[in-house]
N, C-alpha and C positions, 0 to 999 in steps of 0.2 A: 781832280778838284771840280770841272766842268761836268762830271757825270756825276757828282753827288751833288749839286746845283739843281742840274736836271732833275734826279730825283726827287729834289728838298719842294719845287715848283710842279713836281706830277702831283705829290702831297696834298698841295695846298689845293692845285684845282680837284683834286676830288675830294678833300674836305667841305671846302667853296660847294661845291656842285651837291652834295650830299645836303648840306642846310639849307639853300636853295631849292631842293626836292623836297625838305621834309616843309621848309614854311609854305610853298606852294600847298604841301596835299595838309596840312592842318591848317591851314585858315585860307578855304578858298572865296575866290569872289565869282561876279559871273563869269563862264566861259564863251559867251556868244556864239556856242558851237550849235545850237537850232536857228534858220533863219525859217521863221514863218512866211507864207503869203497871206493874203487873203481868199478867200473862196470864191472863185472857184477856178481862178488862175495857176493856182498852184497846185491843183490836185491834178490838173489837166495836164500841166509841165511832166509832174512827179511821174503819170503814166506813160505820157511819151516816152519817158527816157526807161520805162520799165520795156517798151516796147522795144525801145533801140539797142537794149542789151540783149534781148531775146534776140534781135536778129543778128546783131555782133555773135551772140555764143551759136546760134547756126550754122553760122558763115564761119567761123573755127573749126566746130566741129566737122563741117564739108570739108573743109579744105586737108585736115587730119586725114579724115577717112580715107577721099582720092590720090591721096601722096604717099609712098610707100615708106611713112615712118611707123614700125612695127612694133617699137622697145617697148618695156614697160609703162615706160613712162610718160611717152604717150598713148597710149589707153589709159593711164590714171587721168592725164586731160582730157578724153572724151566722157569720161564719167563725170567726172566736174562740167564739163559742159551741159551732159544728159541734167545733172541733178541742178545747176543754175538758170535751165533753163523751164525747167519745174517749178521752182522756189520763185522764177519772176511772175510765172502763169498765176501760183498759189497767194504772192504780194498784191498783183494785179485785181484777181478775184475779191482780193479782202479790201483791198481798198474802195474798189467798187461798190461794195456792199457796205463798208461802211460808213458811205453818206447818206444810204438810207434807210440806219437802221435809226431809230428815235432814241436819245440819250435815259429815256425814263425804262428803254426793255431791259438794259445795265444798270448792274450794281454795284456800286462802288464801295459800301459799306464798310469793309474791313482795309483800303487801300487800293491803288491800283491795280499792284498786283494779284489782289483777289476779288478782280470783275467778276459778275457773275452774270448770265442770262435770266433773266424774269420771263413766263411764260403768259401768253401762249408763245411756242416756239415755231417759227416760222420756216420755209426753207433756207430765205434768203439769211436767216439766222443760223443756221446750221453750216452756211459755206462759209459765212461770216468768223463764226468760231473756228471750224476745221482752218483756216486762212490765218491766222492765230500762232497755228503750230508752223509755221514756216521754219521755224529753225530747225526743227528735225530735221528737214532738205539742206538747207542750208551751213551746217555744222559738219554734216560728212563731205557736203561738196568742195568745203576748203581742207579738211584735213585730204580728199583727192587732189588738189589743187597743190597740198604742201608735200605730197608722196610724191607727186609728176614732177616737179619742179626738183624735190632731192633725188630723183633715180635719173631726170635727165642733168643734172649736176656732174651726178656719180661720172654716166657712161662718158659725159666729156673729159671727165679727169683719165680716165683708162684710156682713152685717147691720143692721151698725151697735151692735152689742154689745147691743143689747133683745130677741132674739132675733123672734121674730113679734107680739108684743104691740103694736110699736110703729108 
């Protein structure tokens, strides 16, 4: 009788939990999930800390390299290091350039989504676009991130789950 109780209250919470997900995603309100600064405090922040992950993802990657873990799966981490630490150089660049690129050389016309560059084109416009495409880096770097993380998974379960201690 206690295990069809249980049952009857797993129900109800994923009933619960299901209407709750669906009125959240049909009628949302703000998320407060952008907190803006003003200019020019927070662009200053925003790069620092682009800086401090470039030297976090170095300092991984060094440490990777000098240590003799060899599996696959870490190499799938040093490549996610390689390509995050690209994507912070390519964020860094775009950010930098676009404080000073003038809102009237963009085109907003058809939506955000379809910015478009008005000429003449400049160089600093051209890094500014290429800077843009960061998710190209960025997109493979975590699915390396999500390969190294399930191969070094895998190898601990072959293990025996103790990893080397045991």
């Amino acid at each position: 009788m206690k295990i069809l109780l249980k049952q009857k209250n797993y129900r109800w919470y994923k009933v619960c939990f299901w209407c709750c997900a669906v009125f959240l995603f049909a009628w949302p309100d703000k998320a407060w999930a952008l907190q803006t600064h003003g200019a020019p405090e927070g662009l200053y922040v925003h790069q620092m800390a682009h800086i401090l992950f470039i030297m976090a993802l170095g300092y991984l990657l060094w440490d990777i390299r000098r240590s003799s873990f060899t599996s696959k799966g870490w190499r799938y981490l040093q490549v996610f290091c390689v390509l995050m630490i690209i994507w912070n150089i390519m964020a860094f660049a775009g950010h930098a350039t676009g404080v000073s690129i003038r809102t009237e050389n963009i085109s907003t016309a058809f939506g955000y989504f379809h910015a478009r560059l008005l000429g003449p084109i400049s160089a600093r416009e051209i890094v500014y676009y290429i800077a843009k495409f960061d998710h190209v880096i960025a997109v493979p770097a975590l699915f390396f991130l999500f390969a190294g993380l399930k191969a070094l998974y895998k190898s601990v379960g072959k293990q025996g789950g103790r990893g080397e201690g045991k």
